[in-house]
N, C-alpha and C positions, 0 to 999 in steps of 0.2 A: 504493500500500500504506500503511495505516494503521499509525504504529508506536503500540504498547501496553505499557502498562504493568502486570504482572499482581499486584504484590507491593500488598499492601493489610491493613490492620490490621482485625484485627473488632472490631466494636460490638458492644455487650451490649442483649440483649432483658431486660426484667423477667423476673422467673420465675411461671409460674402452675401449679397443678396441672394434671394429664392433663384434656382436655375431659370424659370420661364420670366421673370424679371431681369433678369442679366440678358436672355435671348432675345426677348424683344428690341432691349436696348444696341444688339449688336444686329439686329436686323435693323432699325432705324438710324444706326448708326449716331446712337444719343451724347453728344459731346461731354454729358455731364458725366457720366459714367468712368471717363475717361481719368486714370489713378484708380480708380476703384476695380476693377478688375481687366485679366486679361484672357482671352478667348484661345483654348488652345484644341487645334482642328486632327482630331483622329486620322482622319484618312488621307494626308496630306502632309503632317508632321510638321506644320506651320503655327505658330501664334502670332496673333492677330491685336491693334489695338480696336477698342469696341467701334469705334468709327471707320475701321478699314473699310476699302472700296468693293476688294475682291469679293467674287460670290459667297452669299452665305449658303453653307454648311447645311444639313438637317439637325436637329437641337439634340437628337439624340449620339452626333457626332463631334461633338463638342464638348472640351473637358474645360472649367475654369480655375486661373489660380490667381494671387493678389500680387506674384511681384515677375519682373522677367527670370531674377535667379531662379523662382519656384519651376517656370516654363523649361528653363534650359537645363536645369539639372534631372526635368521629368525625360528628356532629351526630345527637347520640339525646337525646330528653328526658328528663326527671326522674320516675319514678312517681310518681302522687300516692296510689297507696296504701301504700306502704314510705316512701317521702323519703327520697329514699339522697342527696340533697344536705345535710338534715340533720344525716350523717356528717360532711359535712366542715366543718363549724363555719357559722355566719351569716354573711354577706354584709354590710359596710356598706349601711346605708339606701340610700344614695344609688348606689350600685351595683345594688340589689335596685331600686330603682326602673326602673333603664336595664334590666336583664332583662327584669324584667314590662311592658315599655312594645311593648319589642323583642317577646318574643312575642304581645302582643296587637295588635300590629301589625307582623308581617312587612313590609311591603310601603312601608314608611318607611324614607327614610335617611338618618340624623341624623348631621350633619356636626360637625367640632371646630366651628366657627364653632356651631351648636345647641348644645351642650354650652357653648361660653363663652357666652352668651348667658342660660345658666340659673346661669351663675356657677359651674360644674364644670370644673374643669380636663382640659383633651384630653389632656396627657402623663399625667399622673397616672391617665387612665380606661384610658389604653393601656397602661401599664406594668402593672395591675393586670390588665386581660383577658389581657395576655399571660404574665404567673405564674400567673393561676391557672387560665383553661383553653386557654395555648397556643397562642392567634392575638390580637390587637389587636381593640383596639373595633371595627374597620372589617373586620376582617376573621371577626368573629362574624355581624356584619348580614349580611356576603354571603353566608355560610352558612349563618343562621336564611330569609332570601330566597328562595334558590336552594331549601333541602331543603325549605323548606315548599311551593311552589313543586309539588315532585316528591313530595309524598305526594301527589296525584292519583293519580300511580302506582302508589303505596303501597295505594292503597286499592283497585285496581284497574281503574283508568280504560284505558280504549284511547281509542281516536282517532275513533269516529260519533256519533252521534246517539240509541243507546242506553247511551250512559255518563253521562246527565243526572246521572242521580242518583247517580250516583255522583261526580263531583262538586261534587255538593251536600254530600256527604257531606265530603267533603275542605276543603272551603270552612270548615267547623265545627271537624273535624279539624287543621289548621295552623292556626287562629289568626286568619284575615282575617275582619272583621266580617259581610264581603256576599260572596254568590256572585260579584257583578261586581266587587268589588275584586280579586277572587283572580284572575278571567278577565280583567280588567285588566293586574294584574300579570303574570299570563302572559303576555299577547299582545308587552307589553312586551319582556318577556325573548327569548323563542321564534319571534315574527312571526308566531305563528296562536293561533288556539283551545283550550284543553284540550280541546273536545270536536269540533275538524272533522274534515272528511274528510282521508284521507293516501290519495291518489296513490303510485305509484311514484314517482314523483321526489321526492317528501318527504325530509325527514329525521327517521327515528324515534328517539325516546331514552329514556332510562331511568336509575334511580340504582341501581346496586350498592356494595355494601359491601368492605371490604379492610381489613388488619391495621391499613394508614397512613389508614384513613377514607375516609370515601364518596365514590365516584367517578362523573361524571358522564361516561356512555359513549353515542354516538352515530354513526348511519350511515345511509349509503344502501344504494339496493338493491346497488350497484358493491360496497359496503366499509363497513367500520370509517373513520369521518370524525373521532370528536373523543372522547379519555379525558382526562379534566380533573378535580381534588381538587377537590370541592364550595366549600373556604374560597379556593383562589388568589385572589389580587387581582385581577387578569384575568380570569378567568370569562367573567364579561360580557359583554369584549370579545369575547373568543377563542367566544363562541358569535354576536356579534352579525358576525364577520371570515367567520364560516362560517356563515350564511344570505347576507351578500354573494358569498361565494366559488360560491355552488352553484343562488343564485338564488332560496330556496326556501325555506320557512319550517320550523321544528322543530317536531312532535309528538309526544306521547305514543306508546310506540311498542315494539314486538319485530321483530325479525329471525334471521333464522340467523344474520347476521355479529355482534349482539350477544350471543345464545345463544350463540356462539364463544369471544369473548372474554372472557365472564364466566368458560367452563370453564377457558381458558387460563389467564387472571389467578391461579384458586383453585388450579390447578398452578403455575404460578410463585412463585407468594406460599410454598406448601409447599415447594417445592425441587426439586420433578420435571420442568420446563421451564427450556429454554435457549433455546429459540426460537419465536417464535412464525409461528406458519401463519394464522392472521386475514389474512382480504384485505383489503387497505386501499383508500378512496379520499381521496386528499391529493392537495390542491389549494391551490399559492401563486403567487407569481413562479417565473419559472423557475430563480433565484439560489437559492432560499431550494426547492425540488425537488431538486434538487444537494445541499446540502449535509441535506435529510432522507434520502437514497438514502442518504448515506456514514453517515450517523448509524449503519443497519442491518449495518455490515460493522464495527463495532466490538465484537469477539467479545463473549463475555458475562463474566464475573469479569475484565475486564481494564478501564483506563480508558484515553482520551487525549488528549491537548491539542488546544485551538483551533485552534493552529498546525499539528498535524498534521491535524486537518479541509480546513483549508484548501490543505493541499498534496494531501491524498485527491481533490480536485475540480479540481488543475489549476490553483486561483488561490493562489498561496504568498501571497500580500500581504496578503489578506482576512481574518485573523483576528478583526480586528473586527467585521467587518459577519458571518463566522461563526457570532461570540457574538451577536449579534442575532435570525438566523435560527433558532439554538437557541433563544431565548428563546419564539420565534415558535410552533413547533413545540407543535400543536394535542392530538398522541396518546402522551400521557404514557407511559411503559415501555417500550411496543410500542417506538416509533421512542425509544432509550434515551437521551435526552440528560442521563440522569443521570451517564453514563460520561463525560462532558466535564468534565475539570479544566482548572485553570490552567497554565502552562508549568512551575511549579517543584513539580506536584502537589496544590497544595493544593483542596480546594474551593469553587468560588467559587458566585454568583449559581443560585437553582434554582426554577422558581415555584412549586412546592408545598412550599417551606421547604426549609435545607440539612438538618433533623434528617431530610427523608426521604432526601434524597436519600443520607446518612449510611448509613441504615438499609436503600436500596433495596441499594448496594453491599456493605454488611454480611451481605445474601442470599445475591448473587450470589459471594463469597467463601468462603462457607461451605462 
């Protein structure tokens, strides 16, 4: 038995007006508005200021947040017909340059060692990306990489031989010079094609969006295999850990068990879900199966310690090697290891940053 702790202080959300209030206002394109929120476009991976010109959206295509840091670290870009980053004042030169390098080349990854080298200080670039849009220098690239990466998807791509052109289309759309950089870059990342075939034993994927930013969700035909924050550090690994684990390369991709989990997530995120029904397939050591099984019996608005992880599986000693496995732990929510605190409560280590994990328990408290 899991002891829990259910006593937990709320965090505060910004405030935004009602969705169909904010909509209206970005169909009229209502100037007042304008500071008060920012329009960010699903299917297009654009944010918008509410007065933009460009077509409006469908309202159910449309996510809002209150500042451009919230938009770009959710990884949405800057309209170029509004320039809603123009709100927020200029950018040092030499910052504006690292942007514009980064998007015109996703698929580069410029190390502190690059940066001294051009005489730019690495702490100084870090500290600034992480003020003003809330992840580090390194932690932008992974998430300019990866989403560019997945507008394939964005644009529609599935997984044969008639999604050429589409793309190609994508190749234009993210930023990568050549269509073979981009399937480069993929192949890299994913171990197949953005356009081969996908087998049942594939793993398909997809990028969804969430309140805490876009999520990179993946499965087989078994299950739900990997929910991962587009910016984590890890990423990479934790996608390159699961083509070893399964044997088998990632594709572009739908399924029922992703079609699942998106509905689940958009209930959970609302407040209508405490549990989720998604089948999973998880695949690690058999230590580290153990302690994802007990993750699952950690009620929901409650948290608990390492230590009691470790006595839930029979090994009281392992706390350590516990928090390791937690760390390991491939399906973000679902399998809740944001419920794991320290022994004296406090929050410790979380890979998609302790502000979510703040805010995932600030949900589930509510």
């Amino acid at each position: 038995m899991i002891e829990v702790n259910s006593a937990m202080q709320p965090l505060l959300f910004p405030e935004l007006p009602p969705r169909e209030q904010m909509y209206a206002a970005l169909v009229a394109r209502d100037e007042t508005f304008v500071g008060v929120f920012l329009a960010c476009v699903k299917t297009t991976g654009i944010f918008c200021l509410p007065t933009c010109r460009a077509r409006k959206p469908k309202p159910e295509n449309v996510d809002y947040v209150v500042t451009a840091a919230d938009a770009l670290r959710d990884g949405y870009r800057a309209c170029k017909v509004c320039r809603p980053l123009e709100l927020a004042g200029q950018h040092p030169d030499w910052i504006q340059a690292l942007l514009d390098e980064i998007r015109a080349h996703p698929e580069r990854r410029l190390t502190d060692a690059d940066l001294a080298h051009r005489k730019l200080d690495p702490v100084k670039a870090r500290r600034y990306f992480k003020q003003t849009f809330g992840v580090t220098f390194q932690g932008w690239q992974r998430a300019t990489r990866v989403g560019s990466a997945m507008e394939a998807l964005r644009a529609g791509a599935g997984v044969d031989a008639s999604v050429e052109t589409s793309v190609a289309g994508s190749t234009a759309a993210t930023g990568f010079e050549s269509e073979s950089g981009f399937r480069d870059a993929w192949q890299r990342l994913f171990g197949a094609s953005p356009t081969g075939s996908a087998p049942g034993g594939m793993i398909v994927s997809d990028r969804i969006t969430s309140p805490l930013g876009p999520l990179l969700v993946a499965a087989t035909a078994g299950g739900l295999a990997l929910v991962e924050f587009l910016d984590r550090r890890m990423l990479e690994t934790q996608i390159m850990t699961l083509r070893k684990r399964f044997d088998t390369p990632v594709v572009p991709g739908r399924n029922e068990h992703l079609d699942r989990i998106e509905r689940e997530l958009d209930a959970y995120f609302a407040g209508r879900l405490r549990t989720f029904d998604v089948q999973l397939d998880v695949r690690g050591t058999p230590f580290q199966e153990d302690v994802w099984r007990a993750l699952r019996d950690v009620p929901y608005g409650t948290t608990a310690s390492y230590a009691d992880l470790a006595r839930a599986i029979g090994r009281p000693g392992a706390a350590r090697a516990v928090g390791r496995a937690n760390g390991d732990n491939r399906i973000a929510i679902v399998l809740p290891c944001h419920r794991i605190v320290g022994a004296d409560g406090q929050l410790t280590g979380y890979g998609g940053g302790l502000w979510r994990k703040r805010r995932l328990l600030e949900i589930e408290s509510a």
